[in-house]
C-alpha positions in Angstrom: 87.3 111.8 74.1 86.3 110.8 77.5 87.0 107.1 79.0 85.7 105.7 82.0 87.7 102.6 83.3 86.1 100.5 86.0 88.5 99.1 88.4 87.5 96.0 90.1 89.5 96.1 93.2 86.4 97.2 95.0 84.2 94.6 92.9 83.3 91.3 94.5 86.2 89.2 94.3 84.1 86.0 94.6 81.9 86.8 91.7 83.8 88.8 89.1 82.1 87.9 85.6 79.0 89.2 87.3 80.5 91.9 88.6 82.4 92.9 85.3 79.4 92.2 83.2 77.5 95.1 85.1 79.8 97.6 83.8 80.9 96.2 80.6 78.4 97.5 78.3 79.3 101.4 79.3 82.5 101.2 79.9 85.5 101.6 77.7 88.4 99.6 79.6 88.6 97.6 82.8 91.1 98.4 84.9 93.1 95.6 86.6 95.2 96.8 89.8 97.9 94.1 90.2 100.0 94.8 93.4 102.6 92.4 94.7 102.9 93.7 98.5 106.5 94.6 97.5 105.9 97.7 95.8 102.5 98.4 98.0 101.4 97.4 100.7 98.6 95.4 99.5 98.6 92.3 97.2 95.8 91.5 94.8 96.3 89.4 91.7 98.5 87.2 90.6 100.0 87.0 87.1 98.2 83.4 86.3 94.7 85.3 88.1 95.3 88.3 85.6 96.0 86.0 82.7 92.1 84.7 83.7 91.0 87.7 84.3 91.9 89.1 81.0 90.8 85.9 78.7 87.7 86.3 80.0 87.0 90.0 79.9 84.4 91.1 77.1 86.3 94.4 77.2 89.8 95.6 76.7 91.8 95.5 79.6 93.5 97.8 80.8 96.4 96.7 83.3 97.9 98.8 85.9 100.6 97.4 87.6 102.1 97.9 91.1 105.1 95.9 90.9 108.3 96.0 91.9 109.8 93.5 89.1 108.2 95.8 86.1 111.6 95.2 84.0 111.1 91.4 84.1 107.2 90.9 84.1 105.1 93.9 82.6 105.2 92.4 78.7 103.6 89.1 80.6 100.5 91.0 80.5 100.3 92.1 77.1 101.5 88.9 76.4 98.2 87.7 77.9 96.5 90.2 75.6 95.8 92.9 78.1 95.4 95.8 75.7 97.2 98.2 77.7 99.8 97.7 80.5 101.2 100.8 82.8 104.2 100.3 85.0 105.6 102.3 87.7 108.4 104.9 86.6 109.8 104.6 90.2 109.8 100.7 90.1 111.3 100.7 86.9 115.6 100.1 86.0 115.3 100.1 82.7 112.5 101.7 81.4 113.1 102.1 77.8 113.8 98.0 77.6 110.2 97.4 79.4 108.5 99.9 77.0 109.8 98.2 74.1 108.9 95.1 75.7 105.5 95.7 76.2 105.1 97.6 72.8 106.4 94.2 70.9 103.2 92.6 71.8 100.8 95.5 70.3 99.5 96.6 74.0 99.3 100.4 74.5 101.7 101.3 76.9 101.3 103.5 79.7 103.7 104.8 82.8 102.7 105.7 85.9 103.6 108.3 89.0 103.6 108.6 92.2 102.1 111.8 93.8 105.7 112.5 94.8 107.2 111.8 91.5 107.4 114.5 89.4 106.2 114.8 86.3 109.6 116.1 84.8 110.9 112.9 85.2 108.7 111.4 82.1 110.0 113.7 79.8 113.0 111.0 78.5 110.0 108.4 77.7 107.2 110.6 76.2 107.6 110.0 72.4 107.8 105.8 73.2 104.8 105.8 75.2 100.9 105.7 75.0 99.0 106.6 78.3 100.8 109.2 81.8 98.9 107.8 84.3 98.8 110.5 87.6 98.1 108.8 90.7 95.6 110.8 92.4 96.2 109.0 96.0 99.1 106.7 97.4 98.5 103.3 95.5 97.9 100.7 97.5 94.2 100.6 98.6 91.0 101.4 97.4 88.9 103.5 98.4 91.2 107.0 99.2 90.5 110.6 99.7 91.3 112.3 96.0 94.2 114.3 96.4 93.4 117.7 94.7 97.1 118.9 94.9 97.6 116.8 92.0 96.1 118.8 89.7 98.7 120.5 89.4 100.6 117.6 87.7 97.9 117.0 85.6 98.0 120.1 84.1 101.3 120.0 83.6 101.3 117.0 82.0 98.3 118.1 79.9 100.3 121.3 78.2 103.0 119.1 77.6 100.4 116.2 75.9 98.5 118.9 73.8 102.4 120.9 72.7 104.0 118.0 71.7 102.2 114.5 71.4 98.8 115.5 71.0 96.2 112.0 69.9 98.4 110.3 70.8 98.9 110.2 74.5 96.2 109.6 76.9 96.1 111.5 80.5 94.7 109.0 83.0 94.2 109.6 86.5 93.6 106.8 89.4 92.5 107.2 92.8 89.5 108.7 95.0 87.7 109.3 91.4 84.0 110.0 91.7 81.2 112.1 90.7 82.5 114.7 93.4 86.1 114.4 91.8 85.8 113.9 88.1 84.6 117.3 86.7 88.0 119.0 88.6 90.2 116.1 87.4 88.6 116.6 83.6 88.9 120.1 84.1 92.7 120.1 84.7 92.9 117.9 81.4 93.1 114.0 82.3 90.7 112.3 79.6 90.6 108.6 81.0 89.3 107.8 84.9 89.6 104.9 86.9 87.0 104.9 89.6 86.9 101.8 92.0 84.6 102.3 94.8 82.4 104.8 92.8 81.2 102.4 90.6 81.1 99.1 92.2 79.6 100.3 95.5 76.6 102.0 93.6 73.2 100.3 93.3 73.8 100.5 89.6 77.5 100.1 88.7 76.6 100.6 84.9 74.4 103.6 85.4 77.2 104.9 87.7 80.3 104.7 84.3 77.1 106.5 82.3 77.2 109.3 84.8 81.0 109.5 85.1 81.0 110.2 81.9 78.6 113.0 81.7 80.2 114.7 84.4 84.0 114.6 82.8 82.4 115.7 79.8 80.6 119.2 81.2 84.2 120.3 80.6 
């Protein structure tokens, strides 16, 4: 299965419901970047602007967050009803309390790497967990080259979903995905895309998701 997830970093900040309600008819989740200028270099929402954000979504959210204070704040979001909430491994002290924490309140849950992480380093967490989210440029900002040397993570990742957890762990990738990038990122074996700029910087943001999807799907 396939599923696009818009990110609105790129959208207009200043008129979001619009902006989301262009894309909410294709799209399966919407991706909510949440970065605290700690972790990044960059600061977007903040936890009472997420807890808006979500509340008034017609779509499941799907929360990515680039925090440095996971441990303490990622359930806050499922809390909030975000459907799924990914943390950063490397941000992380206690990983296996913030999983639990997060999984109390019925959210998927979904961790997140660096491109210099390795993926070895999941391996502990795997069984407890719903989404690996491969970060296909530095988070931070939007709008970044792909980096197709990740790939090779995503495959690994991918022979490691399909041997041992297979349906039940989505392979999501973030970062310079568009209709360029998708097919090679589908092709090493993520299954759910953000794409930021792609969508929201097309004449058609909705038509944009529909072709996103049929180029993941020609593999």
């Amino acid at each position: 299965m396939i599923r696009i997830c818009p990110s609105i970093l790129n959208a207009d900040r200043n008129n979001l419901a619009s902006e989301i309600s262009r894309i909410s008819a294709q799209s399966d989740l919407l991706h909510l970047d949440v970065m605290d200028n700690i972790f990044v270099p960059n600061q977007t929402f903040t936890l009472e602007e997420s807890r808006k954000i979500i509340s008034e979504t017609p779509i499941p959210v799907d929360a990515h967050l680039m925090i440095a204070d996971p441990d303490q704040s990622a359930h806050l979001y499922a809390e909030a009803g975000a459907a799924s909430v990914t943390f950063h491994l490397e941000a992380s002290i206690k990983p296996v309390e913030t999983i639990a924490k997060i999984a109390a309140y019925g959210a998927r849950v979904g961790i997140a790497l660096k491109p210099g992480t390795p993926f070895h380093l999941i391996a502990p967490f795997m069984s407890d967990i719903d989404m690996v989210l491969i970060m296909t440029v530095e988070p931070g900002f939007g709008g970044q080259s792909f980096m197709r040397n990740m790939m090779a993570k995503v495959e690994e990742a991918r022979k490691e979903i399909d041997t041992n957890y297979y349906g039940k762990i989505w392979l999501q990738v973030d970062g310079g995905i568009s209709l360029e990038t998708i097919q090679t990122a589908s092709a090493a074996g993520a299954d759910t895309f953000v794409a930021g700029s792609a969508v929201f910087k097309a004449d058609e943001p909705g038509e944009m998701v529909n072709l996103l999807r049929a180029a993941a799907a020609v593999n």
